[in-house]
Backbone as a chain_set.jsonl record, in Angstrom:
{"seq": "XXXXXXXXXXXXXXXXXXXXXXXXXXXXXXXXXXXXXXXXXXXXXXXXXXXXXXXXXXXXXXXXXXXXXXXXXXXXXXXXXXXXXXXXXXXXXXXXXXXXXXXXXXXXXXXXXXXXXXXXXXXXXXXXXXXXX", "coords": {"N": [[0.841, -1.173, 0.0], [0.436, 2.188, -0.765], [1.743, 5.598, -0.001], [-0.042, 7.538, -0.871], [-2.465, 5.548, -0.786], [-3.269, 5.239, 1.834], [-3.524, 7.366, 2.737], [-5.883, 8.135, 1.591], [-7.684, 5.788, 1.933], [-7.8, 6.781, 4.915], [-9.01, 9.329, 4.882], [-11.411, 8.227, 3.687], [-12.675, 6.897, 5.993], [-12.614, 8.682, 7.516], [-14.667, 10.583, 6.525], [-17.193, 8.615, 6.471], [-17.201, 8.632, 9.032], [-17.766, 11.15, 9.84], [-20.723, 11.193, 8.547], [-21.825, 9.155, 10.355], [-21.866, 10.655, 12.679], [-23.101, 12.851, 11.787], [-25.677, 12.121, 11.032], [-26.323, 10.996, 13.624], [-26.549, 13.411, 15.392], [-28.77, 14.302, 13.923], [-31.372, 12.267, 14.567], [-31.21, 9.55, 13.757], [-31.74, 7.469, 14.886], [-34.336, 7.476, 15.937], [-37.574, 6.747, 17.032], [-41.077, 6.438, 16.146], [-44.078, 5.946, 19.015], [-46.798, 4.156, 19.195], [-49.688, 5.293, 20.905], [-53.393, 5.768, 22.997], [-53.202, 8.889, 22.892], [-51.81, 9.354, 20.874], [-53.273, 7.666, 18.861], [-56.054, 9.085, 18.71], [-55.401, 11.271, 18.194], [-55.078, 10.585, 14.874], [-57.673, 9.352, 14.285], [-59.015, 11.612, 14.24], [-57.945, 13.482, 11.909], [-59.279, 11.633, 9.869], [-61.917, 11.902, 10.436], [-63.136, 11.242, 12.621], [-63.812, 9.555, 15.747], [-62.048, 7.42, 18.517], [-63.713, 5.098, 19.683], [-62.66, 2.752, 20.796], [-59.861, 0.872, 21.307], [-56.96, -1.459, 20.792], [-53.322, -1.851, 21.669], [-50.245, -2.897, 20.397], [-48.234, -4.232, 22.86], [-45.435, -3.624, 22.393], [-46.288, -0.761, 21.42], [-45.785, -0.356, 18.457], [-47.698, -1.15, 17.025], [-51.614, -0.891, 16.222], [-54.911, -1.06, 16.431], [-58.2, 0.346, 16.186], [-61.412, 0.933, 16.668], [-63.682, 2.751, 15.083], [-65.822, 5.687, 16.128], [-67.755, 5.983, 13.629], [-67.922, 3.196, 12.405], [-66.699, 1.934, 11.395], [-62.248, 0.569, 11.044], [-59.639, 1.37, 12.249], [-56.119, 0.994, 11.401], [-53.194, 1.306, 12.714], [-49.53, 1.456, 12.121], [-46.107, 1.561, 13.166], [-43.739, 3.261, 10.965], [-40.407, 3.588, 10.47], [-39.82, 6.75, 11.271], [-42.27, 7.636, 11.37], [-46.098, 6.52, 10.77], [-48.101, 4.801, 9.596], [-51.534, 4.778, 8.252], [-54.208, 2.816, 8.073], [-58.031, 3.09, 7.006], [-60.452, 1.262, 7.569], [-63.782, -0.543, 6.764], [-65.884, -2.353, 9.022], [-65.566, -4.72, 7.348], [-63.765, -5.372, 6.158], [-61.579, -6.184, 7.147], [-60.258, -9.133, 8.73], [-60.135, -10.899, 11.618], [-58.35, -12.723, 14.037], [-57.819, -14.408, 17.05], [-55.456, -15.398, 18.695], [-54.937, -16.744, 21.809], [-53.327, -13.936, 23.869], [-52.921, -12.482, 21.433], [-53.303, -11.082, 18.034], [-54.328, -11.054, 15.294], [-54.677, -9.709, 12.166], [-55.704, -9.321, 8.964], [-56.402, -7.805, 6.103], [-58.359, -6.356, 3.314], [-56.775, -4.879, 1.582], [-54.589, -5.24, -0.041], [-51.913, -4.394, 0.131], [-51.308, -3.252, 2.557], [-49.649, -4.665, 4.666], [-50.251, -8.261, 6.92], [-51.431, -7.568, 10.049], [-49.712, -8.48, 13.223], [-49.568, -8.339, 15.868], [-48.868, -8.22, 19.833], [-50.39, -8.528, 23.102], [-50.824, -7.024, 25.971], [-52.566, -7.536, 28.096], [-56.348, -9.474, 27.816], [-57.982, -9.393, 24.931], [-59.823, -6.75, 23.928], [-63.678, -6.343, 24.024], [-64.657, -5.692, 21.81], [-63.218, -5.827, 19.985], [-63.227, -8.692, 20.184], [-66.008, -9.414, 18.869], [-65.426, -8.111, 16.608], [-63.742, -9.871, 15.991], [-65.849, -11.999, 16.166], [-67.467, -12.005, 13.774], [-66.479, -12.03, 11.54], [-66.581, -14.68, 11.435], [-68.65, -15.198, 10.706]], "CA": [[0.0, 0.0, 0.0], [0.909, 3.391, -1.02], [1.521, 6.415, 1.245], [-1.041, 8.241, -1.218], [-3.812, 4.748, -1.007], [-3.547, 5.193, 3.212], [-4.645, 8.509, 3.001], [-7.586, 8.08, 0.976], [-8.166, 5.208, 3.492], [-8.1, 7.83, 5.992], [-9.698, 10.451, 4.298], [-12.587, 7.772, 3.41], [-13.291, 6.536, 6.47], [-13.16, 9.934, 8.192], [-15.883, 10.944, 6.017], [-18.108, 8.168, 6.594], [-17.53, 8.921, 10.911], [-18.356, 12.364, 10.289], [-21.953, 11.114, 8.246], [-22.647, 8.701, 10.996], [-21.906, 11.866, 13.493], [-24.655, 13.943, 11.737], [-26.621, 10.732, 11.225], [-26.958, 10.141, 15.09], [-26.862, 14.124, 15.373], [-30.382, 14.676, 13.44], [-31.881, 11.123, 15.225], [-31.723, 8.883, 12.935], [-32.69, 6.297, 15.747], [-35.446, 8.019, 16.636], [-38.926, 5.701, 16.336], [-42.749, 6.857, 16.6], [-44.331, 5.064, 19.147], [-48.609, 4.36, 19.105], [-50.252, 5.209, 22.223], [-54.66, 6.507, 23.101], [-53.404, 9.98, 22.477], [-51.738, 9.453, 18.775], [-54.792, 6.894, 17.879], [-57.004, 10.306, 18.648], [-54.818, 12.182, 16.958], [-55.381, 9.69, 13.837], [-58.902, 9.4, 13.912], [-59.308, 13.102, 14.164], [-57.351, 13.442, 10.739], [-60.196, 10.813, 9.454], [-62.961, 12.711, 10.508], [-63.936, 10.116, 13.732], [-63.013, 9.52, 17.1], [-62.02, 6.345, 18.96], [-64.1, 4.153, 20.344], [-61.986, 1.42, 21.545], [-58.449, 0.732, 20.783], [-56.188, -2.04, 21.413], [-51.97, -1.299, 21.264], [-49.487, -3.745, 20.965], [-47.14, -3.97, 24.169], [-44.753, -2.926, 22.033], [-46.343, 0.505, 20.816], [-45.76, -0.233, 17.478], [-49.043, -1.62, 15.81], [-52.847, -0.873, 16.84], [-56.719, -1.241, 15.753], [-58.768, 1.056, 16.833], [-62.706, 1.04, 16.193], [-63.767, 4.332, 15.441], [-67.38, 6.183, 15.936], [-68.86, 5.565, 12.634], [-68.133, 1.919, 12.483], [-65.273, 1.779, 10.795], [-61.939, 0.087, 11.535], [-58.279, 2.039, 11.877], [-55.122, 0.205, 11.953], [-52.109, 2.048, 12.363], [-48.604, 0.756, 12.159], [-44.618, 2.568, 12.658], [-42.698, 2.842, 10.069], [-39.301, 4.387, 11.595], [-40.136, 7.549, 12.517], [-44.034, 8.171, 11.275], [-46.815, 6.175, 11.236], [-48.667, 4.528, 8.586], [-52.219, 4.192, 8.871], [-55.626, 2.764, 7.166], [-59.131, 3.167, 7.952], [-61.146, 0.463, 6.703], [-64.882, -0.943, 7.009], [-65.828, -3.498, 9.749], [-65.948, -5.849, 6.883], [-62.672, -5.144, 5.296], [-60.771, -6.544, 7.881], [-60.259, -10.285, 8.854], [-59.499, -10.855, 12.923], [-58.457, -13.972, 14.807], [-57.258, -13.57, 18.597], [-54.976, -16.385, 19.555], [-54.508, -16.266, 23.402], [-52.464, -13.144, 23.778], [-52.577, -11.834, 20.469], [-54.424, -10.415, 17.518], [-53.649, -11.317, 13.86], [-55.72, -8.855, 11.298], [-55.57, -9.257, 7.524], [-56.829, -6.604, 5.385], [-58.807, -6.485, 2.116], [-56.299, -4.046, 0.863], [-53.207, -6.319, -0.399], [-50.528, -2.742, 0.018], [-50.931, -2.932, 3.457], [-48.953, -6.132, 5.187], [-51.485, -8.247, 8.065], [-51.285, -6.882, 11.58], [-50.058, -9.499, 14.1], [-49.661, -7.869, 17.392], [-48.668, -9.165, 20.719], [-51.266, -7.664, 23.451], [-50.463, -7.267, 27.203], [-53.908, -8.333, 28.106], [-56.955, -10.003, 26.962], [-58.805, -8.186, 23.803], [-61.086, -5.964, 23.964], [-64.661, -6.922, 23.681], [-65.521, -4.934, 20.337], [-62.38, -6.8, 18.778], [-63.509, -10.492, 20.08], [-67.276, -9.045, 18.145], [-65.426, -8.254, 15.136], [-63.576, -11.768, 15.178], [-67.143, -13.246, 15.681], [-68.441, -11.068, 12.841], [-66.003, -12.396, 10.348], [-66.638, -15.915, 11.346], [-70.377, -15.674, 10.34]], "C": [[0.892, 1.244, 0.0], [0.846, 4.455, 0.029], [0.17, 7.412, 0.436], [-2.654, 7.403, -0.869], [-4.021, 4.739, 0.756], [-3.794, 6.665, 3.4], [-5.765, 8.222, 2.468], [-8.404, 7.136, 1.423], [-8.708, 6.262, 4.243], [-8.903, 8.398, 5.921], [-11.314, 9.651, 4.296], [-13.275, 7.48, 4.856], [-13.352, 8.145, 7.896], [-14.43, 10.537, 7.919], [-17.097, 10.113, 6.344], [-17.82, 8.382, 8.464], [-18.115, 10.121, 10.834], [-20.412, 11.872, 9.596], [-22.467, 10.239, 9.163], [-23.03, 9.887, 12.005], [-23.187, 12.437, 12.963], [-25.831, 13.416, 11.76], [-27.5, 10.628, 12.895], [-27.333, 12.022, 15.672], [-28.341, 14.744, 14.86], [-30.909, 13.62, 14.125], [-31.968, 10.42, 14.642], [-32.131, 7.382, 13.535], [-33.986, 6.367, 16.307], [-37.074, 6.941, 15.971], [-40.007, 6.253, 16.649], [-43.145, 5.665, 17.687], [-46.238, 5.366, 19.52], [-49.004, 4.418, 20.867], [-52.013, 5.673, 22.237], [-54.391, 7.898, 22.172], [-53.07, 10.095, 20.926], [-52.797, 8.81, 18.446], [-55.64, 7.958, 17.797], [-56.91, 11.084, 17.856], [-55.302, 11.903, 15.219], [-56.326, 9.846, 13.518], [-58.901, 10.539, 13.732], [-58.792, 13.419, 12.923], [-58.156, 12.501, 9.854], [-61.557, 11.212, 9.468], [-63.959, 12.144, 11.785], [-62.872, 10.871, 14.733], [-62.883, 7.917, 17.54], [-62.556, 5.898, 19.916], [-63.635, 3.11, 21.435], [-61.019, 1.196, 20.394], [-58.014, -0.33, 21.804], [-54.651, -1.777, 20.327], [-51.541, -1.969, 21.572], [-48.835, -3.38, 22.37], [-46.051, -3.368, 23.849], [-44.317, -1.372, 21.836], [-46.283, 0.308, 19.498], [-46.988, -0.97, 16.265], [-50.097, -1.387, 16.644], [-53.954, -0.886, 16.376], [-57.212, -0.787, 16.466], [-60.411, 0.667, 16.225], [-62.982, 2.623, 16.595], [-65.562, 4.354, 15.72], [-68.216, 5.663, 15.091], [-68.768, 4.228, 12.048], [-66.995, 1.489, 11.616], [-63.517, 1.385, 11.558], [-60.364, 0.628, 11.519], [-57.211, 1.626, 12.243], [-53.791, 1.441, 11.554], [-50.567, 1.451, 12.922], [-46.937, 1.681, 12.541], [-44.247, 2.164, 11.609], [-41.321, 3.664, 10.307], [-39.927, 5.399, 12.372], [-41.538, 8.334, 12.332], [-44.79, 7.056, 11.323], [-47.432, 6.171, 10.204], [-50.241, 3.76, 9.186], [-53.268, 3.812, 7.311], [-56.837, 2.408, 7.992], [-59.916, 2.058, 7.084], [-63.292, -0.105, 7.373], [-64.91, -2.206, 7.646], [-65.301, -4.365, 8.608], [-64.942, -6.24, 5.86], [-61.582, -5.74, 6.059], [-61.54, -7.904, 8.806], [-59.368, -10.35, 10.139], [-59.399, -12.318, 13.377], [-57.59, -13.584, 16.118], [-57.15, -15.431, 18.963], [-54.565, -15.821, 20.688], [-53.113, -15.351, 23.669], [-51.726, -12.052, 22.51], [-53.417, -11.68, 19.299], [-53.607, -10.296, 15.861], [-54.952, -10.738, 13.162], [-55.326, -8.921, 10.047], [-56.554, -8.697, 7.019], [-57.041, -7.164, 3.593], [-57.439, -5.794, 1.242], [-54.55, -4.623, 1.204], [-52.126, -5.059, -0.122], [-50.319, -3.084, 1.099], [-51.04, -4.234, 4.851], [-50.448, -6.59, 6.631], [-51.118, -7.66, 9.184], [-51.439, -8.51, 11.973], [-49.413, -9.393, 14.965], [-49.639, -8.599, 18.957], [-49.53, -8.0, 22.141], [-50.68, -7.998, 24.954], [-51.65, -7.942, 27.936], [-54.94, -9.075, 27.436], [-57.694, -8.781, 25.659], [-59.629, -8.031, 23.982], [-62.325, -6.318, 23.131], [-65.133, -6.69, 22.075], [-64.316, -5.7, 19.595], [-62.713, -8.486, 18.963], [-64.842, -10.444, 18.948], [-66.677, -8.669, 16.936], [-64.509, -9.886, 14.634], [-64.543, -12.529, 14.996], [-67.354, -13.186, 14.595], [-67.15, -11.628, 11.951], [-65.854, -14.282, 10.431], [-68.097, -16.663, 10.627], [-70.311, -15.147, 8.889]], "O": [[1.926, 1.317, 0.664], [0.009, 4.337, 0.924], [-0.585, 8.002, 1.209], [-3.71, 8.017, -0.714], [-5.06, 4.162, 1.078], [-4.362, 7.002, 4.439], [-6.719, 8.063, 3.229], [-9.623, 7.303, 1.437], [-9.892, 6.598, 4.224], [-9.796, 8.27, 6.759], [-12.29, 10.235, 4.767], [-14.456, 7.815, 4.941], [-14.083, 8.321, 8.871], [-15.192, 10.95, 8.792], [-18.126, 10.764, 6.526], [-18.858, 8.056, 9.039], [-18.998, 10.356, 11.659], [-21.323, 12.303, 10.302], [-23.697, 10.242, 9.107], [-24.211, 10.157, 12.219], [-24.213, 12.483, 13.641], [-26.843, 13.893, 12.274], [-28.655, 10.347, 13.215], [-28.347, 12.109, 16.365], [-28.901, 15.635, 15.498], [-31.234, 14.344, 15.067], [-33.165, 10.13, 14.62], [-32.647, 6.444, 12.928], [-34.58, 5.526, 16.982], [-37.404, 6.613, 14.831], [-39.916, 6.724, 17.783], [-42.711, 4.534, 17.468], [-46.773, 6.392, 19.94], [-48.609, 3.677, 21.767], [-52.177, 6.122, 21.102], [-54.987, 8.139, 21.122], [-53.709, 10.656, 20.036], [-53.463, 9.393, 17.59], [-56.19, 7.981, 16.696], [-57.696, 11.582, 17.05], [-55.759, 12.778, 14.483], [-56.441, 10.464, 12.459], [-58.701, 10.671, 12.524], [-59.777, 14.045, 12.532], [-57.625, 12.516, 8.743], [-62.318, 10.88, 8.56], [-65.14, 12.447, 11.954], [-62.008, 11.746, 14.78], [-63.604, 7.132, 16.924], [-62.118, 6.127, 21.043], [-64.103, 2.791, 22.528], [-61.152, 1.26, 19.172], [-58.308, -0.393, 22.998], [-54.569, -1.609, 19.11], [-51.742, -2.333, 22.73], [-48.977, -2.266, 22.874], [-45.512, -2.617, 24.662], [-43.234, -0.792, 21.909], [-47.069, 1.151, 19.067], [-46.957, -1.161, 15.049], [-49.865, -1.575, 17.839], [-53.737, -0.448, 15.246], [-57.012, -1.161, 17.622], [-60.417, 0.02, 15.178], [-62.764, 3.35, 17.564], [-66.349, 3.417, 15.581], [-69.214, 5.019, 15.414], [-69.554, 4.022, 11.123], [-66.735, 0.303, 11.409], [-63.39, 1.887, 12.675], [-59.776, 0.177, 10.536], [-57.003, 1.742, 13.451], [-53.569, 2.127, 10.556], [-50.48, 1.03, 14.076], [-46.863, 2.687, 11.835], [-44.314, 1.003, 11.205], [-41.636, 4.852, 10.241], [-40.405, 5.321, 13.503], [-41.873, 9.352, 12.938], [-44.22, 6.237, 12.044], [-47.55, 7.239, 9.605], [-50.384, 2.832, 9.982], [-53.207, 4.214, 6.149], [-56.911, 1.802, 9.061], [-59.887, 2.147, 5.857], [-63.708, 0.188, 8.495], [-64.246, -3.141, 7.198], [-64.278, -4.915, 9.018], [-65.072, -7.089, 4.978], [-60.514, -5.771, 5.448], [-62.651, -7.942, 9.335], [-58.183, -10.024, 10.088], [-60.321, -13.087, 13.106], [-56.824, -12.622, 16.174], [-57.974, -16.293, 19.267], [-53.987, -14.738, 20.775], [-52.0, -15.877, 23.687], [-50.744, -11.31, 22.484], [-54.506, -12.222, 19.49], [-52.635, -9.64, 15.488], [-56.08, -11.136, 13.453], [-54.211, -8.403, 9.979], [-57.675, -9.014, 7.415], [-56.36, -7.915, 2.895], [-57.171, -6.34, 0.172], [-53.744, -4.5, 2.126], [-51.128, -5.546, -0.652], [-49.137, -3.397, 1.244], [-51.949, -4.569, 5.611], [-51.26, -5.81, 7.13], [-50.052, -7.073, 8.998], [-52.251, -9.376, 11.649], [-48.53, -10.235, 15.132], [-50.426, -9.521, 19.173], [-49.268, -6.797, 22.133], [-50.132, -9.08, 25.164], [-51.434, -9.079, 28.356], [-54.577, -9.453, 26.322], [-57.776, -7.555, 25.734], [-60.466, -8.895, 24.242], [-62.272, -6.552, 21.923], [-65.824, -7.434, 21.38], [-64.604, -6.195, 18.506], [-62.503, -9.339, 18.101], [-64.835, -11.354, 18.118], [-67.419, -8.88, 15.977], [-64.536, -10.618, 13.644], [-64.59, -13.452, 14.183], [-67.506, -14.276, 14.044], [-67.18, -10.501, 11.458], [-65.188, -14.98, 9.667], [-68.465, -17.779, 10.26], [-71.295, -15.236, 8.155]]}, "num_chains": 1, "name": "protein.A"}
């Protein structure tokens, strides 16, 4: 190796310390996480309010039932929050003990399968009935 190819070593990997530096300087770890008050937030940007919400343990996935009967799943994606509102009947629920697997009419947006700290909430065991009938 050359005394010119160990600088440009140098030089290279100085440059990539200073882009992790600004990297970790702006947040680039930074994550959204779902809680009552963002699901409100959500609906309210939908034109509802929430009814009943269940949030992973995690924070990072949730189903909400809104007011007008409709069904709002919202997910992270680093550092925002991807959501969809769909019709009871658009969304497919099963609730194995401790958890809550949702598949969606709308193929774009991956199933929800959520790990819950408690049992599920009554209006989500009534929409797993409601897609069994």
């Amino acid at each position: 190796m050359t005394t010119t190819d160990l600088i440009v070593l140098a030089a290279s990997a100085a440059v990539v310390l200073f882009m992790i530096g600004v990297a970790a300087v702006l947040g680039f770890r930074k994550t959204a996480k779902l809680d009552e008050a963002e699901l409100a937030r959500l609906a309210v940007a939908e034109g509802a309010r929430v009814d009943g919400a269940a949030i992973a343990s995690d924070g990072k996935t949730a189903i909400a039932r809104l007011n007008d009967g409709k069904v709002l799943i919202a997910r992270v994606m680093a550092d925002g929050v991807s959501v969809r509102v769909t019709t009871a009947g658009g969304v497919r629920v099963q609730l194995p003990p401790g958890r809550v697997i949702a598949a969606f009419g709308d193929t774009g947006f991956p199933a929800l399968n959520m790990k819950l700290e408690g049992a599920a909430p009554g209006w989500l065991s009534d929409l797993a009935q409601g897609a069994k009938t």
